[in-house]
Backbone as XML, in Angstrom:
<?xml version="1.0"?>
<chain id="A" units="angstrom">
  <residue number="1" name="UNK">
    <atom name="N" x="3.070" y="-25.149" z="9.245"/>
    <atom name="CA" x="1.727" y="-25.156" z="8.686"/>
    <atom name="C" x="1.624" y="-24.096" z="7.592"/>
  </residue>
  <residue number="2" name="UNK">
    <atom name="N" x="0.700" y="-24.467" z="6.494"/>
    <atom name="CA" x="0.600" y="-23.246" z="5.803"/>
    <atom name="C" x="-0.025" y="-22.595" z="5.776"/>
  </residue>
  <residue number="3" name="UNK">
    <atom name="N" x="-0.061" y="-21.583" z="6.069"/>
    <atom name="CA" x="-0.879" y="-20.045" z="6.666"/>
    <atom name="C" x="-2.071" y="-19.898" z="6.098"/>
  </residue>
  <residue number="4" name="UNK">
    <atom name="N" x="-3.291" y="-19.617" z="6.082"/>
    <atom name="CA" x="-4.080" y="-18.787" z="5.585"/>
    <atom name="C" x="-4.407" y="-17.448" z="5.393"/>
  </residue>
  <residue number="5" name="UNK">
    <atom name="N" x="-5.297" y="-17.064" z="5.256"/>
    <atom name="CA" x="-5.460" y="-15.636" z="5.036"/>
    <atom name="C" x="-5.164" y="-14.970" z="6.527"/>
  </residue>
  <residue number="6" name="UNK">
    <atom name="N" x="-6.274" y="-15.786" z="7.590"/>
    <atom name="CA" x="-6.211" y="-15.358" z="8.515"/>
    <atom name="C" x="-5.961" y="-16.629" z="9.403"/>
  </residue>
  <residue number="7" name="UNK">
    <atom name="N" x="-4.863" y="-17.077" z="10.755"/>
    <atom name="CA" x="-4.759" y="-18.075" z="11.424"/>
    <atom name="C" x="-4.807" y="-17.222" z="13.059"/>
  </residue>
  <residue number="8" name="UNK">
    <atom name="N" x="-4.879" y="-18.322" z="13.888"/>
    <atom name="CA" x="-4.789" y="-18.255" z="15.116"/>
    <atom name="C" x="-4.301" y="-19.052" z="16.028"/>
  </residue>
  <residue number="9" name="UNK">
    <atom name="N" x="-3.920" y="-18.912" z="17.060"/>
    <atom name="CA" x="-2.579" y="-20.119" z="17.954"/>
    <atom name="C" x="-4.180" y="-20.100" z="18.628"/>
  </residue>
  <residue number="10" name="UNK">
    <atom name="N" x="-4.807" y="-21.175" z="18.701"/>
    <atom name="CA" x="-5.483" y="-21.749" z="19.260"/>
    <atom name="C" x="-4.814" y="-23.452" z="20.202"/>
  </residue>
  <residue number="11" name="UNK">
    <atom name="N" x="-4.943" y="-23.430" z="21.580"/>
    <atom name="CA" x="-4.392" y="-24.676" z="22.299"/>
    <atom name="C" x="-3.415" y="-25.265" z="21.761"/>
  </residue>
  <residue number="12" name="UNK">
    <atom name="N" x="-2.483" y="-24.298" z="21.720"/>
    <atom name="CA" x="-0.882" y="-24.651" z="21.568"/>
    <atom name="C" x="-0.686" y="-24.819" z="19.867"/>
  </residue>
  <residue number="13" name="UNK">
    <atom name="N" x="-1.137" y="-24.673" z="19.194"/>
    <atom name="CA" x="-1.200" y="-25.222" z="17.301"/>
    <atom name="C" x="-1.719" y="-23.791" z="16.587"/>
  </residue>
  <residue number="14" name="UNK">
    <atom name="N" x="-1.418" y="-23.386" z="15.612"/>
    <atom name="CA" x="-1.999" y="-22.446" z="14.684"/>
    <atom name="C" x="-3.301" y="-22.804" z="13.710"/>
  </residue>
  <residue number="15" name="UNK">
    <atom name="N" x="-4.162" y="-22.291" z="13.708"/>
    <atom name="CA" x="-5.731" y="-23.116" z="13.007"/>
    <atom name="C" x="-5.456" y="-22.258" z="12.099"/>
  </residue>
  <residue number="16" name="UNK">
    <atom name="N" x="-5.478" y="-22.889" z="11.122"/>
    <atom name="CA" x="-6.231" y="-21.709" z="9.771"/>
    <atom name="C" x="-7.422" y="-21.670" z="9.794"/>
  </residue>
  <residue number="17" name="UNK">
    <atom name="N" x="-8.321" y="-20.356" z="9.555"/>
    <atom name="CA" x="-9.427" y="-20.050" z="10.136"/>
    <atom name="C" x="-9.586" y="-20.142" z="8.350"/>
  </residue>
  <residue number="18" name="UNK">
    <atom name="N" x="-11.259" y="-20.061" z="8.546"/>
    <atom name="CA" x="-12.227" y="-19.747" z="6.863"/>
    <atom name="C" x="-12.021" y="-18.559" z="6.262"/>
  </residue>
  <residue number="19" name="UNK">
    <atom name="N" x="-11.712" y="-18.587" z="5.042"/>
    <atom name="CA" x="-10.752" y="-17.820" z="3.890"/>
    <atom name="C" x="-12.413" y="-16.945" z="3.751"/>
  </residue>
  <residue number="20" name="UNK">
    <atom name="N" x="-12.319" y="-15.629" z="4.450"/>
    <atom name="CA" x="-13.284" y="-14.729" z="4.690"/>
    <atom name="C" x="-13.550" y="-13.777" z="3.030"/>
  </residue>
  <residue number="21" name="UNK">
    <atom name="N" x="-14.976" y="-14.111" z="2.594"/>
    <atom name="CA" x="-15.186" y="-13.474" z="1.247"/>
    <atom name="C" x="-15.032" y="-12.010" z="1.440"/>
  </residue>
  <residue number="22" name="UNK">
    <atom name="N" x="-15.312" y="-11.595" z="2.538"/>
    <atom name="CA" x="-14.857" y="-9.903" z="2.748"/>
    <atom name="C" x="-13.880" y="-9.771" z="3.483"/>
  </residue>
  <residue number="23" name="UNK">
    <atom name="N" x="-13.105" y="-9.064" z="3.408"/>
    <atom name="CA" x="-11.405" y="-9.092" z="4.549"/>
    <atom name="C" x="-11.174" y="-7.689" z="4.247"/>
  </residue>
  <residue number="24" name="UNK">
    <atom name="N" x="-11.192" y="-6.838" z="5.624"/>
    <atom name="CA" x="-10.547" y="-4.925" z="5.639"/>
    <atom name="C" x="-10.056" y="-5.485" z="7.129"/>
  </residue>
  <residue number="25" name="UNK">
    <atom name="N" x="-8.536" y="-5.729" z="6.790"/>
    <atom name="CA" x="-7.891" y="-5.277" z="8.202"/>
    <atom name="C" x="-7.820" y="-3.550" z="8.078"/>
  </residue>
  <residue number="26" name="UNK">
    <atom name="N" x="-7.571" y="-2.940" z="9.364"/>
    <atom name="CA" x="-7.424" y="-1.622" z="9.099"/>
    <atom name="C" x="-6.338" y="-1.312" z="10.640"/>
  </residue>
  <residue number="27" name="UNK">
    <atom name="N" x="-6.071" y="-0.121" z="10.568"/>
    <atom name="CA" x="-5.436" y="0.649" z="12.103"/>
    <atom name="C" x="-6.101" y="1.698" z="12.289"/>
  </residue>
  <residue number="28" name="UNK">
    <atom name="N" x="-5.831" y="1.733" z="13.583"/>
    <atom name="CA" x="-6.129" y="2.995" z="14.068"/>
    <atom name="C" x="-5.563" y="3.638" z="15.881"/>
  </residue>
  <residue number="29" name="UNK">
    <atom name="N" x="-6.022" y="4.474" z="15.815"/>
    <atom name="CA" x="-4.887" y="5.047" z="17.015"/>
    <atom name="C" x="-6.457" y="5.633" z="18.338"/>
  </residue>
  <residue number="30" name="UNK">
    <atom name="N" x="-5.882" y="4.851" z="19.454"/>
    <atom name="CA" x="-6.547" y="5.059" z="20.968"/>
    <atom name="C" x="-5.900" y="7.127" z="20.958"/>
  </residue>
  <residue number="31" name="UNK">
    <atom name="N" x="-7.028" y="8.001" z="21.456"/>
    <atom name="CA" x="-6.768" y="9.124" z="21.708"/>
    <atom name="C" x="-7.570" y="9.619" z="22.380"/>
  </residue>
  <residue number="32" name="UNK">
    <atom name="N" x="-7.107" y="10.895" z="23.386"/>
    <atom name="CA" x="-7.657" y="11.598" z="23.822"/>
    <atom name="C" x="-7.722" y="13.072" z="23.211"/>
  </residue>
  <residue number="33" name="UNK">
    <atom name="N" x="-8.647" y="13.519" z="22.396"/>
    <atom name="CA" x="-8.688" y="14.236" z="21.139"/>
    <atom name="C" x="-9.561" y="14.988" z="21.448"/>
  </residue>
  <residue number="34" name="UNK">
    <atom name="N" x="-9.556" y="16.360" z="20.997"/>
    <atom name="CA" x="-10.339" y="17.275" z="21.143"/>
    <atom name="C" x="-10.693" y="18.721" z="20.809"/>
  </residue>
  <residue number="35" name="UNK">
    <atom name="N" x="-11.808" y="19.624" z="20.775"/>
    <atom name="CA" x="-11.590" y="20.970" z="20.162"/>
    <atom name="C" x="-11.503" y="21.714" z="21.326"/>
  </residue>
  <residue number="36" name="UNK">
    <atom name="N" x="-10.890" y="23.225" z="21.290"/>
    <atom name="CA" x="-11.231" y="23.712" z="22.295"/>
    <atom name="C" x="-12.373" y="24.576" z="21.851"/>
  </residue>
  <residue number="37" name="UNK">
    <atom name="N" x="-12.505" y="25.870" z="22.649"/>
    <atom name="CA" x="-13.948" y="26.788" z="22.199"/>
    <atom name="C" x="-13.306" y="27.297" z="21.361"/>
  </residue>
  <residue number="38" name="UNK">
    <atom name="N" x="-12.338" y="27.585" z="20.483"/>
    <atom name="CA" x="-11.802" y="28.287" z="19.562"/>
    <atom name="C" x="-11.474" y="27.230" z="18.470"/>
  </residue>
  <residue number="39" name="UNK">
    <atom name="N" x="-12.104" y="26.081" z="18.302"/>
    <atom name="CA" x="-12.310" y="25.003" z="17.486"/>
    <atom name="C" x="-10.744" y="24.421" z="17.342"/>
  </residue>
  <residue number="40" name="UNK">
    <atom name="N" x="-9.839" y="25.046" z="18.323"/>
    <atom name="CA" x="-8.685" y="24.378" z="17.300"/>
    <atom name="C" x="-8.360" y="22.777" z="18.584"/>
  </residue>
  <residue number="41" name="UNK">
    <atom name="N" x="-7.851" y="21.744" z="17.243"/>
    <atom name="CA" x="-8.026" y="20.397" z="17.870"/>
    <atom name="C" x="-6.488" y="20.365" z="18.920"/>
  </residue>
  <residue number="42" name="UNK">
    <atom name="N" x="-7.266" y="19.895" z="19.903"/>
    <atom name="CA" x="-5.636" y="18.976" z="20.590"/>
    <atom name="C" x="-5.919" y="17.677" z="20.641"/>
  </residue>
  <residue number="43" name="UNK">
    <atom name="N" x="-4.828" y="16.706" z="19.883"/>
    <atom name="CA" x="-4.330" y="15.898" z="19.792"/>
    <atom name="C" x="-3.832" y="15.074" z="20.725"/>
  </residue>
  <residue number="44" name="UNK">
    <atom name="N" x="-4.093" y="14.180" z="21.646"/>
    <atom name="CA" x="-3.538" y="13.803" z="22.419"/>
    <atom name="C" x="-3.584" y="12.028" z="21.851"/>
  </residue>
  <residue number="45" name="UNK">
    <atom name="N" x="-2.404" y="11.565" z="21.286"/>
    <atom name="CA" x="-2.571" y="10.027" z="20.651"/>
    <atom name="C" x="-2.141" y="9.195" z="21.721"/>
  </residue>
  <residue number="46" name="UNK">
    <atom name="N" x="-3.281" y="8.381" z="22.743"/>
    <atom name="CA" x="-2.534" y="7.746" z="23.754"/>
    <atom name="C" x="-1.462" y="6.121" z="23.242"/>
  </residue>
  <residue number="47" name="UNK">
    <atom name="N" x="-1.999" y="5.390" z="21.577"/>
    <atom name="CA" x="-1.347" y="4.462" z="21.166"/>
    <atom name="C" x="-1.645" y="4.448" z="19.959"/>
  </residue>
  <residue number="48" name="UNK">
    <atom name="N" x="-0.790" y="4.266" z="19.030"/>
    <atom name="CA" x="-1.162" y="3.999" z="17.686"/>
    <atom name="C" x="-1.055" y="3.056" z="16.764"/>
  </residue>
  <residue number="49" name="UNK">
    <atom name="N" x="-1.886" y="2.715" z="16.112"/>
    <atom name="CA" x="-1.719" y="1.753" z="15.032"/>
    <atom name="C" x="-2.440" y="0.066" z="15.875"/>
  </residue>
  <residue number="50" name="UNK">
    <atom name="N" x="-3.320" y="0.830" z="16.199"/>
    <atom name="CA" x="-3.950" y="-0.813" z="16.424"/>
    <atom name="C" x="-4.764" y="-1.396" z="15.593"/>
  </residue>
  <residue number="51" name="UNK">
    <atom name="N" x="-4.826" y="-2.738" z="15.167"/>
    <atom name="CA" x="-5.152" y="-3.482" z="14.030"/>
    <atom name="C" x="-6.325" y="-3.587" z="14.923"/>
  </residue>
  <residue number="52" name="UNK">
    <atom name="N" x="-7.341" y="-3.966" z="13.466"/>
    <atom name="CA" x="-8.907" y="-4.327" z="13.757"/>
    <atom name="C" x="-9.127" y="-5.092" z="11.886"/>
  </residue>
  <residue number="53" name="UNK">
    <atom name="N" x="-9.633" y="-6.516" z="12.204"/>
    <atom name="CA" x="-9.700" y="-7.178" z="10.689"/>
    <atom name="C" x="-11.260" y="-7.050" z="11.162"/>
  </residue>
  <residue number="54" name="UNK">
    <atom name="N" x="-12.022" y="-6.355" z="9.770"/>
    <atom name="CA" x="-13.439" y="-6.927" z="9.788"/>
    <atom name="C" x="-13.514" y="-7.972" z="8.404"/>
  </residue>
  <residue number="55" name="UNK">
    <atom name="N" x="-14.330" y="-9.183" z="9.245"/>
    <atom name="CA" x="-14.210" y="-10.260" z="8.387"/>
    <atom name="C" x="-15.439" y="-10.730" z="7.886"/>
  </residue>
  <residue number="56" name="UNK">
    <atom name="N" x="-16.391" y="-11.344" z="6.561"/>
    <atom name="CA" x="-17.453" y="-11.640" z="6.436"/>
    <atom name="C" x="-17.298" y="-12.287" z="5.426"/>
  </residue>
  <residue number="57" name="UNK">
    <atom name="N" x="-18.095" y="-13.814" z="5.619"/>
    <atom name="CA" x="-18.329" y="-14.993" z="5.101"/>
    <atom name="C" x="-19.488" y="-15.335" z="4.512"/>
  </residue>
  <residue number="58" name="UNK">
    <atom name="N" x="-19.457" y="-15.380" z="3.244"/>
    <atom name="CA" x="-20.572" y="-15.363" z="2.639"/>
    <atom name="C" x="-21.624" y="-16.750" z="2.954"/>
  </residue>
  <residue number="59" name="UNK">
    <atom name="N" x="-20.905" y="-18.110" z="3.103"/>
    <atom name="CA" x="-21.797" y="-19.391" z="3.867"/>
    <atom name="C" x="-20.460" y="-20.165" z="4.305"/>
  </residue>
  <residue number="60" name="UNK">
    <atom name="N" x="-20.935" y="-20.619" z="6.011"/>
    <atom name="CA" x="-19.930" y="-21.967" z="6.428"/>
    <atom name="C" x="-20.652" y="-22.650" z="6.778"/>
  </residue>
  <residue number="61" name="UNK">
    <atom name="N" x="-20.324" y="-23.762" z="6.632"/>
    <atom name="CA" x="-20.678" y="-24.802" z="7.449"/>
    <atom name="C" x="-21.443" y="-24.709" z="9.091"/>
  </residue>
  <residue number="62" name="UNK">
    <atom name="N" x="-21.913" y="-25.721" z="9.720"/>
    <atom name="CA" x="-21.475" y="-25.363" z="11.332"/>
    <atom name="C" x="-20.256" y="-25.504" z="12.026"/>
  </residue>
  <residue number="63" name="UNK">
    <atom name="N" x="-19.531" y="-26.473" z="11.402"/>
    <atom name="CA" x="-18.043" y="-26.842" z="11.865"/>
    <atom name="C" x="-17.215" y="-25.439" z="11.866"/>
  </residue>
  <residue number="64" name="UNK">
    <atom name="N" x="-17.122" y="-24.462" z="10.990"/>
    <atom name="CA" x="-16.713" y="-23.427" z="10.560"/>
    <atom name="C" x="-16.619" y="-22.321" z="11.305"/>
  </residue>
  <residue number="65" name="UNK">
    <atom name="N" x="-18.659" y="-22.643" z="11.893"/>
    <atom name="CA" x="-18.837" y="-21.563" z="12.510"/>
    <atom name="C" x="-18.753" y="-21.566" z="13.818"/>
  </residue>
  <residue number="66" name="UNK">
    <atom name="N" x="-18.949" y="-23.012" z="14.213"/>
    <atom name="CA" x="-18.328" y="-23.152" z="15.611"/>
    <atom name="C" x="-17.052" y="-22.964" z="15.946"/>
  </residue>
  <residue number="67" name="UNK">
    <atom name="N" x="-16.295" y="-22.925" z="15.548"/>
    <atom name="CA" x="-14.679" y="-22.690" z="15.007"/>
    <atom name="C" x="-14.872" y="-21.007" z="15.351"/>
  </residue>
  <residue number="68" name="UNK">
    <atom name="N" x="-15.379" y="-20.664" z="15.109"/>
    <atom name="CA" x="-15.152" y="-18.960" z="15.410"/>
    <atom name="C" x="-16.028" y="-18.417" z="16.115"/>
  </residue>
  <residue number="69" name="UNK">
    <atom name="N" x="-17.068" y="-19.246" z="16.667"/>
    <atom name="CA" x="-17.750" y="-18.950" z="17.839"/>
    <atom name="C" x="-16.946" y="-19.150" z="19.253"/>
  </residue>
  <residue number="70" name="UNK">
    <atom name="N" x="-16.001" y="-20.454" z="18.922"/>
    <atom name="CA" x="-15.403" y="-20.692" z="19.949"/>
    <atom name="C" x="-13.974" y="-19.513" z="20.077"/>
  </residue>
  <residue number="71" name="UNK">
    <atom name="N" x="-13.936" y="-18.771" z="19.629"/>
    <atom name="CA" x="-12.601" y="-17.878" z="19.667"/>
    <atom name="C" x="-13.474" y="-16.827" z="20.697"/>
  </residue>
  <residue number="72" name="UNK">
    <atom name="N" x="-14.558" y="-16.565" z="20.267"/>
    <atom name="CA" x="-15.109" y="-15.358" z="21.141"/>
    <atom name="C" x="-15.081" y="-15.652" z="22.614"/>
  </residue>
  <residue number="73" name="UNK">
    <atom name="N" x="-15.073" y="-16.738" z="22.787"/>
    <atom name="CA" x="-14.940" y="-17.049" z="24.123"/>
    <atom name="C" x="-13.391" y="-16.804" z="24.939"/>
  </residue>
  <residue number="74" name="UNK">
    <atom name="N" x="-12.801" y="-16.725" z="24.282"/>
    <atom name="CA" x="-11.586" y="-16.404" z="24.232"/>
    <atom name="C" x="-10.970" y="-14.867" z="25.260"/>
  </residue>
  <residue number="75" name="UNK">
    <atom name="N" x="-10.420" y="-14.481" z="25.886"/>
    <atom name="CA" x="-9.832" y="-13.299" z="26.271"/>
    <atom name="C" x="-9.424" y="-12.636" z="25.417"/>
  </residue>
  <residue number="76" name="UNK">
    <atom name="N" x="-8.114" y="-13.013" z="24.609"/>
    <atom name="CA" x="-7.204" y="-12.650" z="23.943"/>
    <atom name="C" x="-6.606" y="-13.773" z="22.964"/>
  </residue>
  <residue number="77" name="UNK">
    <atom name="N" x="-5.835" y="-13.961" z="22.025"/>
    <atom name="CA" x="-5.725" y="-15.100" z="21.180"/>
    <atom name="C" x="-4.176" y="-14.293" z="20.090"/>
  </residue>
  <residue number="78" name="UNK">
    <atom name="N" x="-2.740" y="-15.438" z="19.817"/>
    <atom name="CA" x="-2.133" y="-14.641" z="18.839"/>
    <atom name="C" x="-3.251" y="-15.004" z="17.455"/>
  </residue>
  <residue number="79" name="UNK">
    <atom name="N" x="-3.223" y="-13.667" z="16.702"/>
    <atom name="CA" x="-3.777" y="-13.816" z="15.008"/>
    <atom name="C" x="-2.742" y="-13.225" z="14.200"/>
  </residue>
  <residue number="80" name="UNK">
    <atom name="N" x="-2.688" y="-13.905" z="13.223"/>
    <atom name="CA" x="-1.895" y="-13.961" z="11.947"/>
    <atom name="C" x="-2.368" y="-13.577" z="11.031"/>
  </residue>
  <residue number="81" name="UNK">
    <atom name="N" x="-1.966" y="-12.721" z="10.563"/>
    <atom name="CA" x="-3.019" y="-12.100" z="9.054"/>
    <atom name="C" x="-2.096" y="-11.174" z="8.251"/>
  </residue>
  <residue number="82" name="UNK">
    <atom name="N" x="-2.323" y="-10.869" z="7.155"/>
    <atom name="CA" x="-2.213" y="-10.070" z="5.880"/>
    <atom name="C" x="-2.655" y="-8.283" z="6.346"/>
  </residue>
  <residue number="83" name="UNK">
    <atom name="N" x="-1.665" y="-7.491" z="6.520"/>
    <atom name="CA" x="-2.152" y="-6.130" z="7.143"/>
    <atom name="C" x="-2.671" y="-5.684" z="5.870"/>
  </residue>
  <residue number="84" name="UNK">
    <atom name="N" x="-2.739" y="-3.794" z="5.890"/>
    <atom name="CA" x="-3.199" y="-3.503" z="4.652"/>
    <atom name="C" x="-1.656" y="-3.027" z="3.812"/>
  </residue>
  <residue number="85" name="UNK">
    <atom name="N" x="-0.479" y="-3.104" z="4.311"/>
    <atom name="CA" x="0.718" y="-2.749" z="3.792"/>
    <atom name="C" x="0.999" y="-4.350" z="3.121"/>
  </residue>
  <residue number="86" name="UNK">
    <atom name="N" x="0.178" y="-5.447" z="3.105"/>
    <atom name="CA" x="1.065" y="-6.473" z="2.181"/>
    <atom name="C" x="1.974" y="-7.285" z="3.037"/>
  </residue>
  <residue number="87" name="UNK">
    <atom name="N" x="2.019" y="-6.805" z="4.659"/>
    <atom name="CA" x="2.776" y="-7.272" z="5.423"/>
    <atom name="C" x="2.203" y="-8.846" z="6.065"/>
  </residue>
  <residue number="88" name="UNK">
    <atom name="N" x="3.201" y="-9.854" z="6.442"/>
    <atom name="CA" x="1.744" y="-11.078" z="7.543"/>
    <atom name="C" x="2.228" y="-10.326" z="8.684"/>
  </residue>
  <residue number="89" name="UNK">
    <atom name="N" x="1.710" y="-10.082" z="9.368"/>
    <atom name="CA" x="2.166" y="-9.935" z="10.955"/>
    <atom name="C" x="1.145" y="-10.800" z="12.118"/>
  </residue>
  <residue number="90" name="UNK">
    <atom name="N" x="1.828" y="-10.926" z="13.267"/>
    <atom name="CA" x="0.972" y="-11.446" z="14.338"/>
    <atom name="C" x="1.193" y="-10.556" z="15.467"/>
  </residue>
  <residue number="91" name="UNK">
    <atom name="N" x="-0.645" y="-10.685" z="15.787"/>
    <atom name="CA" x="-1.063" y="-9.371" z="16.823"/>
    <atom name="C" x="-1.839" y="-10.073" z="17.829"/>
  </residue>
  <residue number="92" name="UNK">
    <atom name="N" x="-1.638" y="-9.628" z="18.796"/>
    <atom name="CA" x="-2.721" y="-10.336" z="20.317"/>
    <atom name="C" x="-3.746" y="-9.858" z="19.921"/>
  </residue>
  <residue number="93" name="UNK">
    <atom name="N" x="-5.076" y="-10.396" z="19.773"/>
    <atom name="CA" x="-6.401" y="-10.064" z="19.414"/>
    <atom name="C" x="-7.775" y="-10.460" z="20.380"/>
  </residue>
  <residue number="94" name="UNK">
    <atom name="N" x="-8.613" y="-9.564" z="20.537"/>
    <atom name="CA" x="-9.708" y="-10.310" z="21.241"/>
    <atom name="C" x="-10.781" y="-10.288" z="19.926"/>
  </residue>
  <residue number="95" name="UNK">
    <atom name="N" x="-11.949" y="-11.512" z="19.940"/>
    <atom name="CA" x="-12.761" y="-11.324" z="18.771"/>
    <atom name="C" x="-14.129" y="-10.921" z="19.311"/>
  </residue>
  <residue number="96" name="UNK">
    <atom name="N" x="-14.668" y="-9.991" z="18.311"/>
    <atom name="CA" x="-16.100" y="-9.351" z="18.452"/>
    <atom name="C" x="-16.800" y="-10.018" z="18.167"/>
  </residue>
  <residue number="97" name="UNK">
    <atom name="N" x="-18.506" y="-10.101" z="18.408"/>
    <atom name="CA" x="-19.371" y="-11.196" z="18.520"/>
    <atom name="C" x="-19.655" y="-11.680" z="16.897"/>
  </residue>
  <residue number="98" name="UNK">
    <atom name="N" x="-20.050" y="-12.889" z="17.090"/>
    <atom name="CA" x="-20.232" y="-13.648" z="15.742"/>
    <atom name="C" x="-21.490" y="-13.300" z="15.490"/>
  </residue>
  <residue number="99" name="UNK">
    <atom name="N" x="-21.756" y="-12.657" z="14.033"/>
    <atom name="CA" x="-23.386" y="-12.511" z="13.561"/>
    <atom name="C" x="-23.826" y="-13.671" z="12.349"/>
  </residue>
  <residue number="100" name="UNK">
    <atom name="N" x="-24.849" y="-14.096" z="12.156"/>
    <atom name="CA" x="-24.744" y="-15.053" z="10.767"/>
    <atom name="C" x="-26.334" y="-15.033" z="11.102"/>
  </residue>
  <residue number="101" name="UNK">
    <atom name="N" x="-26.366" y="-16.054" z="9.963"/>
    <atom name="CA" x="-28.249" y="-16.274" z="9.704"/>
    <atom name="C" x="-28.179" y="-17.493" z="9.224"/>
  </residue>
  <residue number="102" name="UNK">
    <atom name="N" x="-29.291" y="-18.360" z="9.775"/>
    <atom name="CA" x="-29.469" y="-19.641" z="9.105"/>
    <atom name="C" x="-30.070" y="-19.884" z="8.275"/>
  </residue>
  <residue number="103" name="UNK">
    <atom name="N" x="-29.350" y="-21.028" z="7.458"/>
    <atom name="CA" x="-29.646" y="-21.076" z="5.590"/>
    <atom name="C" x="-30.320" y="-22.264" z="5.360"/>
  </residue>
  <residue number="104" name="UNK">
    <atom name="N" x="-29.685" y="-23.348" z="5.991"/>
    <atom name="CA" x="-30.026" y="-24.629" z="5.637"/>
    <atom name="C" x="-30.532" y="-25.695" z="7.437"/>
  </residue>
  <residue number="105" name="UNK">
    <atom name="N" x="-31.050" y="-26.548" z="6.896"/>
    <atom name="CA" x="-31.278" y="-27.372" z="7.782"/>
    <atom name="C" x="-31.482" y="-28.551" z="8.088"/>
  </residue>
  <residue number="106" name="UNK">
    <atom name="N" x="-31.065" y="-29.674" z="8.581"/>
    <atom name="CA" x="-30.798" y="-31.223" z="8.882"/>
    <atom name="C" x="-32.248" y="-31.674" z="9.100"/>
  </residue>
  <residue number="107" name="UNK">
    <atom name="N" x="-33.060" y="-31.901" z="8.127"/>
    <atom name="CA" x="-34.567" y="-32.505" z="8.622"/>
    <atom name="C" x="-34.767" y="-33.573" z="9.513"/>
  </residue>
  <residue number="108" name="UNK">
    <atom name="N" x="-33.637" y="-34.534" z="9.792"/>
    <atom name="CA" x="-33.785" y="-35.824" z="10.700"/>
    <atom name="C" x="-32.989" y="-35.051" z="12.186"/>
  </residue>
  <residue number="109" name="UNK">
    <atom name="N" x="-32.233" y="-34.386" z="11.756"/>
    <atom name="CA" x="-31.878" y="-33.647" z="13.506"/>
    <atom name="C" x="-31.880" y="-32.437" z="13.879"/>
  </residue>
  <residue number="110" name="UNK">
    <atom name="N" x="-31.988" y="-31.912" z="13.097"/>
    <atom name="CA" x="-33.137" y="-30.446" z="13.570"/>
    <atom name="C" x="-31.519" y="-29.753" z="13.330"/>
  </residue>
  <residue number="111" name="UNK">
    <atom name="N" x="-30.142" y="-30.121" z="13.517"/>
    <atom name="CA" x="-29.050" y="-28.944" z="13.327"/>
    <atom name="C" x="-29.543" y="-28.183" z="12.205"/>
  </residue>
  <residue number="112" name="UNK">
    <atom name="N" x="-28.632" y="-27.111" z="12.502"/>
    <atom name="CA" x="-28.403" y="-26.440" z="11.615"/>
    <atom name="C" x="-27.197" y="-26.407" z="10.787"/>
  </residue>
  <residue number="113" name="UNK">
    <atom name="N" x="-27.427" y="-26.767" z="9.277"/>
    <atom name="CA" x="-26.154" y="-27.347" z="8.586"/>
    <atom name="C" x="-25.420" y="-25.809" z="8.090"/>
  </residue>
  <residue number="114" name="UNK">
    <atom name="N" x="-26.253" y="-25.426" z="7.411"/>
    <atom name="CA" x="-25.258" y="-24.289" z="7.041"/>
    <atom name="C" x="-26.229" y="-22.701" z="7.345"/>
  </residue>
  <residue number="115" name="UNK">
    <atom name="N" x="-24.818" y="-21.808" z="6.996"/>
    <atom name="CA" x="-25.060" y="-20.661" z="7.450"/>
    <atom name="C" x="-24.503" y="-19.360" z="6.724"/>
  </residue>
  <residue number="116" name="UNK">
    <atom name="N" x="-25.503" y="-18.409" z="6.519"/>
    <atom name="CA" x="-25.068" y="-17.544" z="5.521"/>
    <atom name="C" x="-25.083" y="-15.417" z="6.084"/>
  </residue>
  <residue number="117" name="UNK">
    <atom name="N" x="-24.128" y="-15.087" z="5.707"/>
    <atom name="CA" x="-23.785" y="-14.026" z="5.894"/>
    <atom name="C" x="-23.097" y="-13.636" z="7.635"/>
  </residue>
  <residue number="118" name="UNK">
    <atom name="N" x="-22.516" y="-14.352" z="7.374"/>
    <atom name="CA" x="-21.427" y="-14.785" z="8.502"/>
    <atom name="C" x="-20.222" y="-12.980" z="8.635"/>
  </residue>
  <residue number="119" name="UNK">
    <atom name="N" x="-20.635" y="-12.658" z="9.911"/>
    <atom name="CA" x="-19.869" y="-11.593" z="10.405"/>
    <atom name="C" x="-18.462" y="-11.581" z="11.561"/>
  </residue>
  <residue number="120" name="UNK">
    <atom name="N" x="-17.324" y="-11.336" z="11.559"/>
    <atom name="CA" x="-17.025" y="-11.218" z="13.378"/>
    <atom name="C" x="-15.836" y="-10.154" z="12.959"/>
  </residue>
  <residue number="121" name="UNK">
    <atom name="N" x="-15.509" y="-9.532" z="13.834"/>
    <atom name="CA" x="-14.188" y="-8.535" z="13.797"/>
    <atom name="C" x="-13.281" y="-9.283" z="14.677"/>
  </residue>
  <residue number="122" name="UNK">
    <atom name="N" x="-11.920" y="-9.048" z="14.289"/>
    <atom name="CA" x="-10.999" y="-9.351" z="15.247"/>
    <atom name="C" x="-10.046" y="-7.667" z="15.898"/>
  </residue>
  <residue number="123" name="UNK">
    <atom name="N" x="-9.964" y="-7.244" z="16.798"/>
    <atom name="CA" x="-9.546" y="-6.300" z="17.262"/>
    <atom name="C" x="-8.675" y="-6.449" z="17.930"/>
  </residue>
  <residue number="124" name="UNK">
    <atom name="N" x="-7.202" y="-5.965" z="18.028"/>
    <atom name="CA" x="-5.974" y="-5.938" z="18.627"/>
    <atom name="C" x="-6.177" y="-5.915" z="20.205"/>
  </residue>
  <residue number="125" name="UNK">
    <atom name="N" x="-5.717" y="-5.898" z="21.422"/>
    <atom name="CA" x="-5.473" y="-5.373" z="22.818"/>
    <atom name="C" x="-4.506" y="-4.739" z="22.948"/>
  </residue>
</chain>
């Protein structure tokens, strides 16, 4: 398949997910960190370098957005993405809640067709 920006092994297949108008993967490191009374820090890094993509979509569809509503439901999921080194790598991820606002609307069935300012993070485990 050919990759997108960002994909996911969703029920055995890789989905290419919606080509996100804002994209900051970033890392960062789990610690137990601290000053003492003499301000100086101890460092304690319990893991480092865990990926977190914050992603935001300027309008999808509902198909789109159900598509990434349904990941949150999810435990854990592999994701495929573009780090900030230029690298693709794939990381076990759980996804943070979906935010958006409704834009448009189906006058004969009340859906909601489209949707604008579309939010979710994906965060490593």
């Amino acid at each position: 398949m050919d990759d997108g920006l960002i994909t996911a092994y969703v029920n055995g297949s890789w989905v290419k997910l919606p080509t996100p108008s804002e994209y900051a993967p970033s890392y960062t490191h789990i610690e137990n960190s601290y000053r003492d009374v003499k301000g100086k820090l101890h460092r304690d890094i319990v893991r480092k370098n865990l990926a977190k993509i914050e992603c935001g979509w300027n309008a999808l569809d509902n198909t789109q957005v159900a598509l990434l509503q349904s990941l949150y439901s999810l435990n854990s999921l592999p994701v495929r993405f573009t780090d900030n080194f230029g690298n693709r790598v794939t990381k076990t991820m759980y996804c943070g809640p979906l935010s958006r606002k409704s834009a448009m609307q189906d006058k004969n069935t009340l859906k909601i067709i489209l949707m604008t300012e579309i939010a979710m993070n994906f965060i490593e485990v």
